[in-house]
PDBQT receptor file of N, H, CA, C and O in Angstrom, charges set to zero:
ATOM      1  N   UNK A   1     -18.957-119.062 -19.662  1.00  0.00    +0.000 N 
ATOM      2  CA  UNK A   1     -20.015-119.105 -18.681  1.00  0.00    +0.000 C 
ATOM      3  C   UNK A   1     -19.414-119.537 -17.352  1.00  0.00    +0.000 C 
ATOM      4  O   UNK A   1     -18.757-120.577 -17.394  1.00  0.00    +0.000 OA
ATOM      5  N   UNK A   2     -19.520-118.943 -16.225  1.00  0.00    +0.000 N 
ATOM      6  H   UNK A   2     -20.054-118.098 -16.191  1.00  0.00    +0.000 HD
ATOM      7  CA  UNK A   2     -19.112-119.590 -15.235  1.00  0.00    +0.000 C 
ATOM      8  C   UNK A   2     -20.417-119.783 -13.756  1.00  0.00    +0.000 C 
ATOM      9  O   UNK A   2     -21.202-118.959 -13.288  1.00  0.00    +0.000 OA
ATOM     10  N   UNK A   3     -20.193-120.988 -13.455  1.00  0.00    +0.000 N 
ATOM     11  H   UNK A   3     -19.555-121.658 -13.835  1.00  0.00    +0.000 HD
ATOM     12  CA  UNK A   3     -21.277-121.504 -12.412  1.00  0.00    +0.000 C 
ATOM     13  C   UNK A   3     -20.715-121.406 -10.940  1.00  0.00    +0.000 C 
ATOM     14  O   UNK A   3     -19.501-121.351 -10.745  1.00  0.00    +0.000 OA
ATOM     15  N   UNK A   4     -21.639-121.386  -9.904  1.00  0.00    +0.000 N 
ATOM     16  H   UNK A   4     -22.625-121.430 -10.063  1.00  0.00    +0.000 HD
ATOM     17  CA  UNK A   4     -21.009-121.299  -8.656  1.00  0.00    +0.000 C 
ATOM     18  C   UNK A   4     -20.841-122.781  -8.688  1.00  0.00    +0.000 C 
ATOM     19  O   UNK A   4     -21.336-123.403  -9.628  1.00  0.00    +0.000 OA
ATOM     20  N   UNK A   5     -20.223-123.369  -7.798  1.00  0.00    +0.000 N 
ATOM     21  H   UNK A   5     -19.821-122.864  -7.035  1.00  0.00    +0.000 HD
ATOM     22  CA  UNK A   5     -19.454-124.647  -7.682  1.00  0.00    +0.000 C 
ATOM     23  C   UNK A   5     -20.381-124.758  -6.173  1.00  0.00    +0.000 C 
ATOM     24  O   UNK A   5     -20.998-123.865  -5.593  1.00  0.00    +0.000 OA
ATOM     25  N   UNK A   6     -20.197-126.303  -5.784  1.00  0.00    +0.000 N 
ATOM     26  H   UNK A   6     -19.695-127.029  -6.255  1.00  0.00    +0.000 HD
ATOM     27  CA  UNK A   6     -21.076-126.388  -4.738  1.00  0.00    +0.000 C 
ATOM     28  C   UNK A   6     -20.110-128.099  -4.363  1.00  0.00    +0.000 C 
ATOM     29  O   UNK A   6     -19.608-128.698  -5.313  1.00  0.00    +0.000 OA
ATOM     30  N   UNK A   7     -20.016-128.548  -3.218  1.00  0.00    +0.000 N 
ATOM     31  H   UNK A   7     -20.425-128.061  -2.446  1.00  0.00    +0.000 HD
ATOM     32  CA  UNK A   7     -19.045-129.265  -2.757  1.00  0.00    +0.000 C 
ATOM     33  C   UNK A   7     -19.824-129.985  -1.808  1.00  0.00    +0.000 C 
ATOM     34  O   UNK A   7     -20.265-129.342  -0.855  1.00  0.00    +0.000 OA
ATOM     35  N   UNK A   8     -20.102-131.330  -1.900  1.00  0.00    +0.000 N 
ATOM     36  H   UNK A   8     -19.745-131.852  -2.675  1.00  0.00    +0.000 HD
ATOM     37  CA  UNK A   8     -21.098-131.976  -1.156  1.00  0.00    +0.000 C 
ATOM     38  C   UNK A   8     -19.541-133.525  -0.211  1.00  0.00    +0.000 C 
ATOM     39  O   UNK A   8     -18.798-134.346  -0.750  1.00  0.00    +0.000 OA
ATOM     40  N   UNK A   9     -19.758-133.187   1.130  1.00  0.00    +0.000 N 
ATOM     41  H   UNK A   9     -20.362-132.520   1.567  1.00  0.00    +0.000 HD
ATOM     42  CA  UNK A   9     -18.991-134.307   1.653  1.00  0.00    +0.000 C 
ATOM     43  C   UNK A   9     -20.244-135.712   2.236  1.00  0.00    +0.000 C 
ATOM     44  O   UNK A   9     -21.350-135.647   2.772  1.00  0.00    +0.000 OA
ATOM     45  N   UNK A  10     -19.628-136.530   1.927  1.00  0.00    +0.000 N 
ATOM     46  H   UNK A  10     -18.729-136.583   1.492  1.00  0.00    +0.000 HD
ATOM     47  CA  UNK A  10     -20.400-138.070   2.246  1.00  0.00    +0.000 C 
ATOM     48  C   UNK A  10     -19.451-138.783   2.551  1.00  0.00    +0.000 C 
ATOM     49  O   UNK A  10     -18.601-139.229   1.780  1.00  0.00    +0.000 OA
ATOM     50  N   UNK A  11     -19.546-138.974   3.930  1.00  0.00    +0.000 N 
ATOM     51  H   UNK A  11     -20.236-138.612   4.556  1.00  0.00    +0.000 HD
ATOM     52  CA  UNK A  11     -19.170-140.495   4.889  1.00  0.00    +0.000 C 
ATOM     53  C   UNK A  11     -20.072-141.608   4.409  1.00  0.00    +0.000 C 
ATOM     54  O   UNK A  11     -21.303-141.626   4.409  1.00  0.00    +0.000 OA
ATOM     55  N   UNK A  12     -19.286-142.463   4.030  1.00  0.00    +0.000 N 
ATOM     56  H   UNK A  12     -18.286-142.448   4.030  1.00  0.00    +0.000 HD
ATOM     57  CA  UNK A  12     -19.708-143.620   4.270  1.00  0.00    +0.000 C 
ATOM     58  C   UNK A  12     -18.961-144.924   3.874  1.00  0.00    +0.000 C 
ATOM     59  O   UNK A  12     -17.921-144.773   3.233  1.00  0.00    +0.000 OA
ATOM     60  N   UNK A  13     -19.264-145.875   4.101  1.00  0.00    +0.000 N 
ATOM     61  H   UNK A  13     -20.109-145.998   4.622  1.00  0.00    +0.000 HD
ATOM     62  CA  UNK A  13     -18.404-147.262   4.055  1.00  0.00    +0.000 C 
ATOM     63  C   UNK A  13     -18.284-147.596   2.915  1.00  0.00    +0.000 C 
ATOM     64  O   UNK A  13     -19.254-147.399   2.183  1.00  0.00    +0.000 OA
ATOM     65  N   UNK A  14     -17.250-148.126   2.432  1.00  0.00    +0.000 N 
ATOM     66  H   UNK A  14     -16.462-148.287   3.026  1.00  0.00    +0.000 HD
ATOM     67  CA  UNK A  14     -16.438-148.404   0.961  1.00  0.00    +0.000 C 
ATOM     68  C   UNK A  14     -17.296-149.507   0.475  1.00  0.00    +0.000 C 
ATOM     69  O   UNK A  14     -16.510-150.207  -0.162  1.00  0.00    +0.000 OA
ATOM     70  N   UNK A  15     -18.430-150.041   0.416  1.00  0.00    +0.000 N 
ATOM     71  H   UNK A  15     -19.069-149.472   0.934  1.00  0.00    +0.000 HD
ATOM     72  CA  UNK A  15     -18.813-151.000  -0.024  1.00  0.00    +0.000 C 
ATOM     73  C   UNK A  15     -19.444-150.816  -1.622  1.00  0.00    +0.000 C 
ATOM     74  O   UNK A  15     -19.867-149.744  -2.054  1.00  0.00    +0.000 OA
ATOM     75  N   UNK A  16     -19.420-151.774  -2.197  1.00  0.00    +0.000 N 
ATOM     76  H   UNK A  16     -19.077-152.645  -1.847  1.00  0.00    +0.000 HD
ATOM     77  CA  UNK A  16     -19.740-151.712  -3.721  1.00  0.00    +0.000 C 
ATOM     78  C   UNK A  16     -21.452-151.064  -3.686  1.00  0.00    +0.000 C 
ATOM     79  O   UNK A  16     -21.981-150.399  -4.577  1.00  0.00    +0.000 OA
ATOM     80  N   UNK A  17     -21.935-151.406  -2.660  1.00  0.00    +0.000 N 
ATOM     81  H   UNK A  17     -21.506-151.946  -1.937  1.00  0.00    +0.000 HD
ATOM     82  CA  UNK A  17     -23.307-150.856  -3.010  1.00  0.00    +0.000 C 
ATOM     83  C   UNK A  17     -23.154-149.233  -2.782  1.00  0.00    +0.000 C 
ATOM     84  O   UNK A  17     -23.313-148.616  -3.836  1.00  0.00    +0.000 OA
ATOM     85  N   UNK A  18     -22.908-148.495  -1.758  1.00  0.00    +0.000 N 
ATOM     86  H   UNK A  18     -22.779-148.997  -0.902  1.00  0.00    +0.000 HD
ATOM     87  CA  UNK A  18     -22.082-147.379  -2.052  1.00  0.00    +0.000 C 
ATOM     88  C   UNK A  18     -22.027-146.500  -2.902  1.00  0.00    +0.000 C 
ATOM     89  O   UNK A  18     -22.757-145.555  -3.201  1.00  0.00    +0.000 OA
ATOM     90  N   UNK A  19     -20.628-147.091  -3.451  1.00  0.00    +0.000 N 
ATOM     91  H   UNK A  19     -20.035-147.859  -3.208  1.00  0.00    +0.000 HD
ATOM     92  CA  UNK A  19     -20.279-146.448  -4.643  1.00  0.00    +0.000 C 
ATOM     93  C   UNK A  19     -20.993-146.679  -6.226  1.00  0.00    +0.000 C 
ATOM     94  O   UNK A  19     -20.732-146.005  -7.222  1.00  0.00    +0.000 OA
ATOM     95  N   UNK A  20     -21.875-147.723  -6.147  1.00  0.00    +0.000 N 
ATOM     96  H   UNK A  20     -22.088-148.271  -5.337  1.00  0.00    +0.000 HD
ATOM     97  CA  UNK A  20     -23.049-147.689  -7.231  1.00  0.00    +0.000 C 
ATOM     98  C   UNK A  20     -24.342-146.622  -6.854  1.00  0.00    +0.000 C 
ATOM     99  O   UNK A  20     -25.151-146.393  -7.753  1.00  0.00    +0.000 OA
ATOM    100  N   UNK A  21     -24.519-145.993  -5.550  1.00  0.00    +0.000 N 
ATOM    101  H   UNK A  21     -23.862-146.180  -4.820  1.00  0.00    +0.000 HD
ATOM    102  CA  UNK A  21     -25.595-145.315  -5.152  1.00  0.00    +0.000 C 
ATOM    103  C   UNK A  21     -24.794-143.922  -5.249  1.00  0.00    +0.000 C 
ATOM    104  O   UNK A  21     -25.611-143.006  -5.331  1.00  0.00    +0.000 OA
ATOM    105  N   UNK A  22     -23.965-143.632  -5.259  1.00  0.00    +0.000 N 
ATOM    106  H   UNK A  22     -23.300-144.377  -5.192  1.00  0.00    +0.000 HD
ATOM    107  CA  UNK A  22     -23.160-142.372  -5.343  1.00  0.00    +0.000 C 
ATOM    108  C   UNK A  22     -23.066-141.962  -6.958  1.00  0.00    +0.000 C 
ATOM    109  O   UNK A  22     -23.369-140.866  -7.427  1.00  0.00    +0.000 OA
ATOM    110  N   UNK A  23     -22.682-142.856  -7.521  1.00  0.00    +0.000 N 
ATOM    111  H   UNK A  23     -22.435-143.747  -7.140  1.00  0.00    +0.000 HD
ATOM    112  CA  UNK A  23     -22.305-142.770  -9.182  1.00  0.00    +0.000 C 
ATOM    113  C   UNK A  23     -24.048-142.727  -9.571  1.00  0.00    +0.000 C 
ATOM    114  O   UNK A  23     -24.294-142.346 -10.715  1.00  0.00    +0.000 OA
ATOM    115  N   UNK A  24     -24.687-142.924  -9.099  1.00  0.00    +0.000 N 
ATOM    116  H   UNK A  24     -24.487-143.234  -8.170  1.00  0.00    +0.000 HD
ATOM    117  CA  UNK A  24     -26.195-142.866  -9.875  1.00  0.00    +0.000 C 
ATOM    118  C   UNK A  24     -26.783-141.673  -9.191  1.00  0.00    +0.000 C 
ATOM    119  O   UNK A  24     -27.408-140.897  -9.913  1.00  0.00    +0.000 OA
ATOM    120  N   UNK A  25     -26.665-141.342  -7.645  1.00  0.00    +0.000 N 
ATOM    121  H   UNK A  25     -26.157-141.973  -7.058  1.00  0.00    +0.000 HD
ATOM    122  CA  UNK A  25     -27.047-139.788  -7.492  1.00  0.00    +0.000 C 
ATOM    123  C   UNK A  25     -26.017-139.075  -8.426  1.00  0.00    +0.000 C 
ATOM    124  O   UNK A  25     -26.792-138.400  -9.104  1.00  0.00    +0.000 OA
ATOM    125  N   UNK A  26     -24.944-138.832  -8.828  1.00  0.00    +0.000 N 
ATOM    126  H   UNK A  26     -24.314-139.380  -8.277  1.00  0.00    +0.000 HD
ATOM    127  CA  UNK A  26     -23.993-138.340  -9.835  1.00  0.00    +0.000 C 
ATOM    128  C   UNK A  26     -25.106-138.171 -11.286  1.00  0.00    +0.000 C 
ATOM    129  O   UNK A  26     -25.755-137.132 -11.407  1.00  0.00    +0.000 OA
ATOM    130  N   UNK A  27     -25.168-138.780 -11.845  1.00  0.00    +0.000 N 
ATOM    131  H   UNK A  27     -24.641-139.624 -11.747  1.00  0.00    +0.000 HD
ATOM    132  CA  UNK A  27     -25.807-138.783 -12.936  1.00  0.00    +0.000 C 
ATOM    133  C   UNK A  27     -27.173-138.411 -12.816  1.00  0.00    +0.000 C 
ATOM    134  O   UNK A  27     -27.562-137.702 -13.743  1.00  0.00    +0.000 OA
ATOM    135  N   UNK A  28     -28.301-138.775 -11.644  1.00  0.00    +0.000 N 
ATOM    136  H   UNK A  28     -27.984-139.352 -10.890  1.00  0.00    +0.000 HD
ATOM    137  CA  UNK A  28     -28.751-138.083 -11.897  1.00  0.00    +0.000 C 
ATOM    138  C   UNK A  28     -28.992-136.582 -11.434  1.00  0.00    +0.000 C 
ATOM    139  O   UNK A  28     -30.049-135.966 -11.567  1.00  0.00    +0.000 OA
ATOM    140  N   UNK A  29     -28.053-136.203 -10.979  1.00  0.00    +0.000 N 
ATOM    141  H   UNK A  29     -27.195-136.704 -10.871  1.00  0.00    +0.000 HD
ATOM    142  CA  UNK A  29     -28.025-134.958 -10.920  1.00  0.00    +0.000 C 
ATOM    143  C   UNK A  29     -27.557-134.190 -11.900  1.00  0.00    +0.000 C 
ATOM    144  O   UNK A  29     -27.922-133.104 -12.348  1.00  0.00    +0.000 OA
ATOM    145  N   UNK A  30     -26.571-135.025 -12.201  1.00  0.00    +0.000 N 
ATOM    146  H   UNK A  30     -26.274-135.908 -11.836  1.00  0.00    +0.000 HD
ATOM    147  CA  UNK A  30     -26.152-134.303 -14.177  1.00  0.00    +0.000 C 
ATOM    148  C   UNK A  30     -27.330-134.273 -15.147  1.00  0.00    +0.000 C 
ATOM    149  O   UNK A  30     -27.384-133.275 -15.865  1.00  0.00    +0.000 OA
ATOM    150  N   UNK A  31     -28.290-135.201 -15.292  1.00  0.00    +0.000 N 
ATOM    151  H   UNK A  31     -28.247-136.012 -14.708  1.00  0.00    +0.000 HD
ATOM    152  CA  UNK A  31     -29.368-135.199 -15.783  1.00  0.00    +0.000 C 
ATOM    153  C   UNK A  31     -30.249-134.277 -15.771  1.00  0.00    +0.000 C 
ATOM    154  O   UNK A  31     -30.805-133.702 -16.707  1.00  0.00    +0.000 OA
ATOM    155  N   UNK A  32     -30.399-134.106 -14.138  1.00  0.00    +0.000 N 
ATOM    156  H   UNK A  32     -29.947-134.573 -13.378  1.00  0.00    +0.000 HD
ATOM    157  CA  UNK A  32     -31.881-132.721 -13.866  1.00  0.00    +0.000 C 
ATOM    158  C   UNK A  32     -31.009-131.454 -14.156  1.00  0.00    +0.000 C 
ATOM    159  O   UNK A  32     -31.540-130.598 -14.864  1.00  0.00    +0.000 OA
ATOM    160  N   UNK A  33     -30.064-131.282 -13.818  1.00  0.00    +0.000 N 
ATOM    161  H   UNK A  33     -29.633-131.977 -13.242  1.00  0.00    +0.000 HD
ATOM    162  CA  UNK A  33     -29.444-130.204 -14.324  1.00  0.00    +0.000 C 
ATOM    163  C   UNK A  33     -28.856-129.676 -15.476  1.00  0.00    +0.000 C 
ATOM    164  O   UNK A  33     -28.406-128.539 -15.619  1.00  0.00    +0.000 OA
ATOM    165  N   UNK A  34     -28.906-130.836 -16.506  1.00  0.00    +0.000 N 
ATOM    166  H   UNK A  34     -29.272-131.760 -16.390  1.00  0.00    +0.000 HD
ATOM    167  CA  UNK A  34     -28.357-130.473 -17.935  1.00  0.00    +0.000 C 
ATOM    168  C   UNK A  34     -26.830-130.198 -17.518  1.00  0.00    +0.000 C 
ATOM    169  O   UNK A  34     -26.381-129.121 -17.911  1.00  0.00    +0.000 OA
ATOM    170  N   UNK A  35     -25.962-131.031 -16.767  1.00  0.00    +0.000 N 
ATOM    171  H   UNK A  35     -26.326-131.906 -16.447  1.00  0.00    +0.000 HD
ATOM    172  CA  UNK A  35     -24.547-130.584 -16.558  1.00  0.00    +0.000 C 
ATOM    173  C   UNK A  35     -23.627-130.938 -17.203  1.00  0.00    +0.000 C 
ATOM    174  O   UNK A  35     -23.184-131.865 -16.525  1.00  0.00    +0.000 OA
ATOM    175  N   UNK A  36     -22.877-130.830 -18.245  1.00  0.00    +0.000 N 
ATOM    176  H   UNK A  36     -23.237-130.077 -18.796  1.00  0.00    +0.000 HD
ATOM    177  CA  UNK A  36     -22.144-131.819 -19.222  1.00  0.00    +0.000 C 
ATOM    178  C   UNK A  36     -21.269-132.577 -18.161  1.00  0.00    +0.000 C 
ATOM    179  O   UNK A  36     -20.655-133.452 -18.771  1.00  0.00    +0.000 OA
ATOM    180  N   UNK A  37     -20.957-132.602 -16.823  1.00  0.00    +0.000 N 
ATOM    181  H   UNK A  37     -21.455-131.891 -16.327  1.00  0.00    +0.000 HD
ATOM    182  CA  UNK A  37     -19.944-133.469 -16.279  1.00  0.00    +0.000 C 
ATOM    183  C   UNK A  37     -20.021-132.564 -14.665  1.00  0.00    +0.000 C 
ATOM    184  O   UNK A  37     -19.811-131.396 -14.339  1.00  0.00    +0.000 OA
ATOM    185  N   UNK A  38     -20.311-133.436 -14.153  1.00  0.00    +0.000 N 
ATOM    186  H   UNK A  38     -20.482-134.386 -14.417  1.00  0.00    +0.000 HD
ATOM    187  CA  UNK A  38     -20.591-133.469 -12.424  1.00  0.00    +0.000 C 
ATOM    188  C   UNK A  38     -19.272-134.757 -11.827  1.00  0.00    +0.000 C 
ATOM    189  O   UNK A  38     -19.093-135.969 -11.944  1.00  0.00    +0.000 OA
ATOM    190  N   UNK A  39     -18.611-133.630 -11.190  1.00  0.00    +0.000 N 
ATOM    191  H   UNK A  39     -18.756-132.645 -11.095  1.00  0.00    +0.000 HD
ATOM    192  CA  UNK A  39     -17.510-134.523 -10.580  1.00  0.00    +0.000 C 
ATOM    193  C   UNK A  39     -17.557-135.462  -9.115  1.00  0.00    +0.000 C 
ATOM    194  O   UNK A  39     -18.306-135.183  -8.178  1.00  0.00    +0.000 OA
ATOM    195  N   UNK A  40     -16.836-136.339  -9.125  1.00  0.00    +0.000 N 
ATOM    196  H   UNK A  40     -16.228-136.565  -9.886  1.00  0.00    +0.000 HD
ATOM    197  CA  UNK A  40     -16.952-137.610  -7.985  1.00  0.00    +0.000 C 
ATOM    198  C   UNK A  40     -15.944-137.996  -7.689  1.00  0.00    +0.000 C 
ATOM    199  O   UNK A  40     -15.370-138.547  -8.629  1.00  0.00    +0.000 OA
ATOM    200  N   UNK A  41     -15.349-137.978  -6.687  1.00  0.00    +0.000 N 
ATOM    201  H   UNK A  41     -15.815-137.531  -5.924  1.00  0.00    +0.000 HD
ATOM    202  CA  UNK A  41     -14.037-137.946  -5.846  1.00  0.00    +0.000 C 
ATOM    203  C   UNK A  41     -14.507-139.153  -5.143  1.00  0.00    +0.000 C 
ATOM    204  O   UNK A  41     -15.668-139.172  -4.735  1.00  0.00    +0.000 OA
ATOM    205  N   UNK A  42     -13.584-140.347  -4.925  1.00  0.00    +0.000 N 
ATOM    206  H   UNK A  42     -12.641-140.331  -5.257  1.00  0.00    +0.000 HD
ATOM    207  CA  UNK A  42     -13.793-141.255  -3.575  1.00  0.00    +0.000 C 
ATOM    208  C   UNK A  42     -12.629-141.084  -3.339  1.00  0.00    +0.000 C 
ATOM    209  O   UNK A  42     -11.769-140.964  -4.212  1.00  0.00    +0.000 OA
ATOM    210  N   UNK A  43     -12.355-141.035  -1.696  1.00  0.00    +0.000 N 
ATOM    211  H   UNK A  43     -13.054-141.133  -0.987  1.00  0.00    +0.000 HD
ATOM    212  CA  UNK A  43     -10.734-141.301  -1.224  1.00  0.00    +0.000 C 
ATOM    213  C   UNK A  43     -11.091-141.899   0.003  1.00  0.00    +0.000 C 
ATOM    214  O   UNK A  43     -12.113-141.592   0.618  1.00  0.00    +0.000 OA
ATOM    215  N   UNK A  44     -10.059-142.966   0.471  1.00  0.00    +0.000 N 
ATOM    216  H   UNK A  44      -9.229-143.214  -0.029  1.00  0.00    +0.000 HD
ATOM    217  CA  UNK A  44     -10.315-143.867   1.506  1.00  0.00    +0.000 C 
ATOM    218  C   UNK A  44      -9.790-142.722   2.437  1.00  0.00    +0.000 C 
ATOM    219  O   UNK A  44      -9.316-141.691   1.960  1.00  0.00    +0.000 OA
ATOM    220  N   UNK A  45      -9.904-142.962   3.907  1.00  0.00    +0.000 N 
ATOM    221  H   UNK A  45     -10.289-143.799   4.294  1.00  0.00    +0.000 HD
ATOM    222  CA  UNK A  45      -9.291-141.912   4.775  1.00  0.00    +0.000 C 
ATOM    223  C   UNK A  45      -9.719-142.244   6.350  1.00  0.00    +0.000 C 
ATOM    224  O   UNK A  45     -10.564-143.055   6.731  1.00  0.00    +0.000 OA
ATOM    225  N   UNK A  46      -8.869-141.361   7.150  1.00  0.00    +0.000 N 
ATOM    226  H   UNK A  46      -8.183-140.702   6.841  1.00  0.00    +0.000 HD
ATOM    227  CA  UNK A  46      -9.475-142.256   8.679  1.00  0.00    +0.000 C 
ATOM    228  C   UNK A  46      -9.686-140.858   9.002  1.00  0.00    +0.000 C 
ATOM    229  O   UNK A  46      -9.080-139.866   8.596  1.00  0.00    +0.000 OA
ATOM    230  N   UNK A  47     -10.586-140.957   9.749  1.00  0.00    +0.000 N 
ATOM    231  H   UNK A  47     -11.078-141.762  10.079  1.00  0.00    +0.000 HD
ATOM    232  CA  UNK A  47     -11.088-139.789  11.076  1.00  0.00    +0.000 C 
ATOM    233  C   UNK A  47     -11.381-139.890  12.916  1.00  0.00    +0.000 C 
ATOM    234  O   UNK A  47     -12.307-140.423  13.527  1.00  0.00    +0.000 OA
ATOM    235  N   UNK A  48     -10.434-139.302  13.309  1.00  0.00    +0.000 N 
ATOM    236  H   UNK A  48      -9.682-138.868  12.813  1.00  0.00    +0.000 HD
ATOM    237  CA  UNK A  48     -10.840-139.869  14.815  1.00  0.00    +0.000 C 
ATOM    238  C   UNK A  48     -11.581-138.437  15.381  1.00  0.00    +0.000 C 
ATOM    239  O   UNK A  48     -11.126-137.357  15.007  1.00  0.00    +0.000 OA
ATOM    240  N   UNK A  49     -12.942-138.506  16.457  1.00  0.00    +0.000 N 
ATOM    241  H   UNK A  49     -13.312-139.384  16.761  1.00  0.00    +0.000 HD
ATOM    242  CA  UNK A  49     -13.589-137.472  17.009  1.00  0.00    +0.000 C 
ATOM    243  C   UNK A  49     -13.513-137.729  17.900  1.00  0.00    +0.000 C 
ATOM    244  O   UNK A  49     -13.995-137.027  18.788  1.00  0.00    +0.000 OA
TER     245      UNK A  49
């Protein structure tokens, strides 16, 4: 079976609350979607505009 893939970017500050609000939109999006495994990348990084 193959799915289109879909790639979501999020700025935001490294703080523990964060990355507990990221890991729970994660799941539940694996949830409403029946996804056996929805992936989650954090990488620290700098950006100048």
């Amino acid at each position: 079976m193959h799915e289109a893939a879909r790639i979501v970017l999020i700025v935001t500050g490294a703080t523990p609350e964060a990355v507990a609000a990221l890991r729970s939109i994660k799941e539940e999006y694996r949830e409403h979607f029946a996804q056996g495994a929805v992936g989650l990348v954090l990488q620290r990084s700098c950006a100048l505009f």
